[in-house]
C-alpha positions as CSV (number, residue, x, y, z in Angstrom):
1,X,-16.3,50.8,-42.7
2,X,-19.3,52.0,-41.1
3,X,-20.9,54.7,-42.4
4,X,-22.1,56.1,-39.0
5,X,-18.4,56.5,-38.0
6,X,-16.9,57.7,-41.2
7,X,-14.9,60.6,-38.4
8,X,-12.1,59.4,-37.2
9,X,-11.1,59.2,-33.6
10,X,-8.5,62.1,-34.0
11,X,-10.9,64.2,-35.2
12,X,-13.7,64.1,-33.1
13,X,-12.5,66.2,-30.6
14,X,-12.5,69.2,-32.8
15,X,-15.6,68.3,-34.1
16,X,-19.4,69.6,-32.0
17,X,-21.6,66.9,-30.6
18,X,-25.4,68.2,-32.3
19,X,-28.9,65.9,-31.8
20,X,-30.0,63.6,-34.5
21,X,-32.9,65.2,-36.2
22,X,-34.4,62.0,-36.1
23,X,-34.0,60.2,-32.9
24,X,-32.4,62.7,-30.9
25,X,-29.2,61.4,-29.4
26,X,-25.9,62.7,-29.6
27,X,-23.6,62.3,-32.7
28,X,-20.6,64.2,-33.9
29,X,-21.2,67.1,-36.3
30,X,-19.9,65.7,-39.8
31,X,-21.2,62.2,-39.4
32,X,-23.7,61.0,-42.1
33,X,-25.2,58.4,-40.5
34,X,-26.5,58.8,-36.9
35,X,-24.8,55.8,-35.1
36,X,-27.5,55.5,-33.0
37,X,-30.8,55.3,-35.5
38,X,-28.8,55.1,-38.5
39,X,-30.8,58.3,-39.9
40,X,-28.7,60.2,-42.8
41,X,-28.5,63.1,-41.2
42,X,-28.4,66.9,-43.0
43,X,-24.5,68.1,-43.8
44,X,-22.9,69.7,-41.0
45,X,-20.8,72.6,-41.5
46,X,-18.0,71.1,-41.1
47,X,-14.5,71.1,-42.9
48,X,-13.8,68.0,-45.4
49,X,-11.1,66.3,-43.6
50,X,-13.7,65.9,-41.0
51,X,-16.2,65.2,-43.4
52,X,-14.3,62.6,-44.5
53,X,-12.9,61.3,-41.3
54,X,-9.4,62.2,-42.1
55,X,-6.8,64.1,-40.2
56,X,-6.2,67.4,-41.2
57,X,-3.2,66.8,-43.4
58,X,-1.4,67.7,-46.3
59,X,-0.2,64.0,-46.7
60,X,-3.6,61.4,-47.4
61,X,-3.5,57.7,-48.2
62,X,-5.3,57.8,-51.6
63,X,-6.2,54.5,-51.8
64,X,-8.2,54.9,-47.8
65,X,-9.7,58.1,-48.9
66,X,-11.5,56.2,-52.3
67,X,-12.6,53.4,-49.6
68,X,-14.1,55.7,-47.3
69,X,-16.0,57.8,-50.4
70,X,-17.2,54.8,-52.3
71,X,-18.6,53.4,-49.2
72,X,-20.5,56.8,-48.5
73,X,-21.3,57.1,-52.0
74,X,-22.8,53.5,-52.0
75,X,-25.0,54.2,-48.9
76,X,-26.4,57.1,-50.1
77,X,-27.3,56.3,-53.0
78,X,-30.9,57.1,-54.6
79,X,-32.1,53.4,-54.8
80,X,-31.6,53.1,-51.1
81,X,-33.3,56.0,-50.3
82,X,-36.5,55.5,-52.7
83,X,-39.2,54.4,-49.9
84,X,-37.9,57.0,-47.4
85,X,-39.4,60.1,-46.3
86,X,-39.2,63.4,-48.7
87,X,-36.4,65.2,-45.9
88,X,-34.3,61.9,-46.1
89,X,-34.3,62.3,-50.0
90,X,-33.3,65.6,-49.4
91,X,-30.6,64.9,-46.9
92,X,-29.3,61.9,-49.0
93,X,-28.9,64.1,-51.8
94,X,-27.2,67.3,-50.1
95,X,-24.6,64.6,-47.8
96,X,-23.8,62.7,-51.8
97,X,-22.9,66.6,-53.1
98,X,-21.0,67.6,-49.9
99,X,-18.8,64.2,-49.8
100,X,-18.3,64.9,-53.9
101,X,-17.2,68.4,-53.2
102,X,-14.9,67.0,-49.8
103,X,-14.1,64.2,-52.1
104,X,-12.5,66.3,-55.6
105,X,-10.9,68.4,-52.9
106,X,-8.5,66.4,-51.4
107,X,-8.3,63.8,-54.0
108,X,-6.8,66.5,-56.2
109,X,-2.7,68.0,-54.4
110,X,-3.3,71.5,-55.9
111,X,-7.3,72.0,-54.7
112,X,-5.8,69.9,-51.7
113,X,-2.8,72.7,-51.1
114,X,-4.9,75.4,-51.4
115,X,-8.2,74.3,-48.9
116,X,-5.5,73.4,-46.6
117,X,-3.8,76.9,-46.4
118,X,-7.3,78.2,-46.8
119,X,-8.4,76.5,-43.6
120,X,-5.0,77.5,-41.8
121,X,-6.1,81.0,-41.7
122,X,-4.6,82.3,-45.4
123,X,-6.8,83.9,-47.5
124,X,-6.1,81.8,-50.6
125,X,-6.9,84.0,-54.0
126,X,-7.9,82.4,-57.3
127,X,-4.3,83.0,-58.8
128,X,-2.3,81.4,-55.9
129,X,-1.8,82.9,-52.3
130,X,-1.6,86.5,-53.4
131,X,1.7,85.6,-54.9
132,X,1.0,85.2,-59.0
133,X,3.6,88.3,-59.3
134,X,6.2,86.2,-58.2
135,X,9.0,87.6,-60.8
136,X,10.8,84.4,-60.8
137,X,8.1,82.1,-61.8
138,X,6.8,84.9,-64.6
139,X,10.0,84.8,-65.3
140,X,10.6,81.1,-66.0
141,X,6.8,81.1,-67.2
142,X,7.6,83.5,-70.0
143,X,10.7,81.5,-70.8
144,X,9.1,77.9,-71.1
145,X,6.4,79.1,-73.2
146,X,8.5,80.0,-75.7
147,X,10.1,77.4,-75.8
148,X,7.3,75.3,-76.1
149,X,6.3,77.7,-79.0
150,X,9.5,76.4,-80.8
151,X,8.8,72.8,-80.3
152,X,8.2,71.2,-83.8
153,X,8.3,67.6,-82.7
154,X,6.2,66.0,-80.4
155,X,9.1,64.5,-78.8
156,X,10.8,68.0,-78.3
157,X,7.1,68.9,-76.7
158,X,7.2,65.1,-74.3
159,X,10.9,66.6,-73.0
160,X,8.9,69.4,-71.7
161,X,6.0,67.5,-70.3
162,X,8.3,65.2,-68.5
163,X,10.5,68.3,-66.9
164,X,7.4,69.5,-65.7
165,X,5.8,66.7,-64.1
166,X,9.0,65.6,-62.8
167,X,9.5,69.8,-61.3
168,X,5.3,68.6,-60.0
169,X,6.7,65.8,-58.4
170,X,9.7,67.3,-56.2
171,X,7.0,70.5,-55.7
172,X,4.0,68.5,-54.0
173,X,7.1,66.8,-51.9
174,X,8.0,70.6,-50.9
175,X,4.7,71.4,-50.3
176,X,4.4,68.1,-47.5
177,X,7.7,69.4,-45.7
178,X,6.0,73.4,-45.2
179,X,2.7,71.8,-44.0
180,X,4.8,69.2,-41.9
181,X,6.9,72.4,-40.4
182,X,4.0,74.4,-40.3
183,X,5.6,76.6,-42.7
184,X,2.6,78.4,-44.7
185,X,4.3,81.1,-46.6
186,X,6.7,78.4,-48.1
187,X,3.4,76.0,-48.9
188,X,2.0,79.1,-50.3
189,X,4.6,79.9,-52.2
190,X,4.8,75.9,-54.1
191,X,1.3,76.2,-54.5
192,X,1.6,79.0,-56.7
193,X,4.3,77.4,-58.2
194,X,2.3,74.0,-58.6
195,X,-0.4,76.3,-60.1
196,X,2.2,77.6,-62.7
197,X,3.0,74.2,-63.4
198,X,-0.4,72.3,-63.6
199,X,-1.5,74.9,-66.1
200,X,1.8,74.3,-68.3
201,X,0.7,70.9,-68.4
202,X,-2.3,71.8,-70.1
203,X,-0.6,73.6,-72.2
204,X,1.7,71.4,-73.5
205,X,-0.8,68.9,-74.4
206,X,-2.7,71.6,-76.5
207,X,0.6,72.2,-78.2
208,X,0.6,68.4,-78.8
209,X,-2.2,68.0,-80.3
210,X,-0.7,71.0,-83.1
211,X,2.3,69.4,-84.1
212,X,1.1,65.6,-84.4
């Protein structure tokens, strides 16, 4: 890939065309690289799909997404960067932490879920969509906890952990179909429950550690 054109086409229209800082021609906000001079150019406030160069989507091809970072990653890197000029250093540096942040986003369904919904307009809360008094998932939280409570064997605690990655599984698939329909309650309501589940996960491999 090159690094100058890390946007891709379908996103470039939403996207503003700004002036390199170095050599002043035109380049889409996002880019990293100026296409013309190659300059790295300071990080654009823009959202990290574009960042990225990837349509705004719920559903991401993992395995283009870790091409498109490593190869970022790799150009920016210090070493390359060690001669240059002391704002080139600085703009290497703040593109490497704003493709990390763009990068752990979308890499991650939950952070993914919620950024999305976030940049749809929702004001996403900490505790899941302004929905974490859902009764039914406090409901089925309260029960599964004490049930893990009970577990005295760590295959008794695995049954657990497999229901709920298998309940992540069919979740994350419900979450695709709301974004696909456009349906943002419903994709805010799976978020909260992939919340709920994510953190059960968590705790069901402290409780493994206690009964081992």
């Amino acid at each position: 890939m090159n690094t100058s054109e890390n946007i891709s086409s379908s996103e470039t229209e939403t996207a503003p065309v700004v002036p390199c800082w170095s050599c002043h021609g035109p380049l889409t906000a996002g880019l990293a690289f100026c296409p013309t001079c190659k300059a790295v150019q300071q990080p654009a406030s823009v959202d990290h799909f574009i960042r990225l160069g990837l349509e705004v989507n719920f559903d991401v091809d993992l395995s283009a997404l870790d091409k498109v970072y490593f190869e970022l990653q790799r150009a920016l890197h210090p070493d390359r960067f060690a001669t240059r000029t002391t704002k080139e250093k600085m703009y290497s540096q703040a593109q490497a932490t704003a493709i990390n942040d763009a990068y752990e986003t979308i890499k991650n369904p939950l952070k993914r879920a919620d950024y999305l919904i976030h940049i749809k307009g929702v004001n996403v809360m900490p505790d899941g969509c302004n929905l974490v008094n859902d009764p039914t998932i406090l409901m089925e939280a309260m029960e599964v906890r004490e049930k893990l409570a009970s577990a005295e064997t760590i295959s008794m605690v695995d049954a657990i952990a497999n229901d709920a990655r298998a309940e992540i599984k069919d979740v994350i698939a419900g979450i695709s179909l709301a974004f696909k329909g456009d349906d943002i309650e419903g994709a805010c309501q799976l978020t909260t429950r992939l919340k709920y589940l994510t953190k059960l996960l968590g705790e069901v491999r402290q409780r493994r550690t206690q009964v081992s």
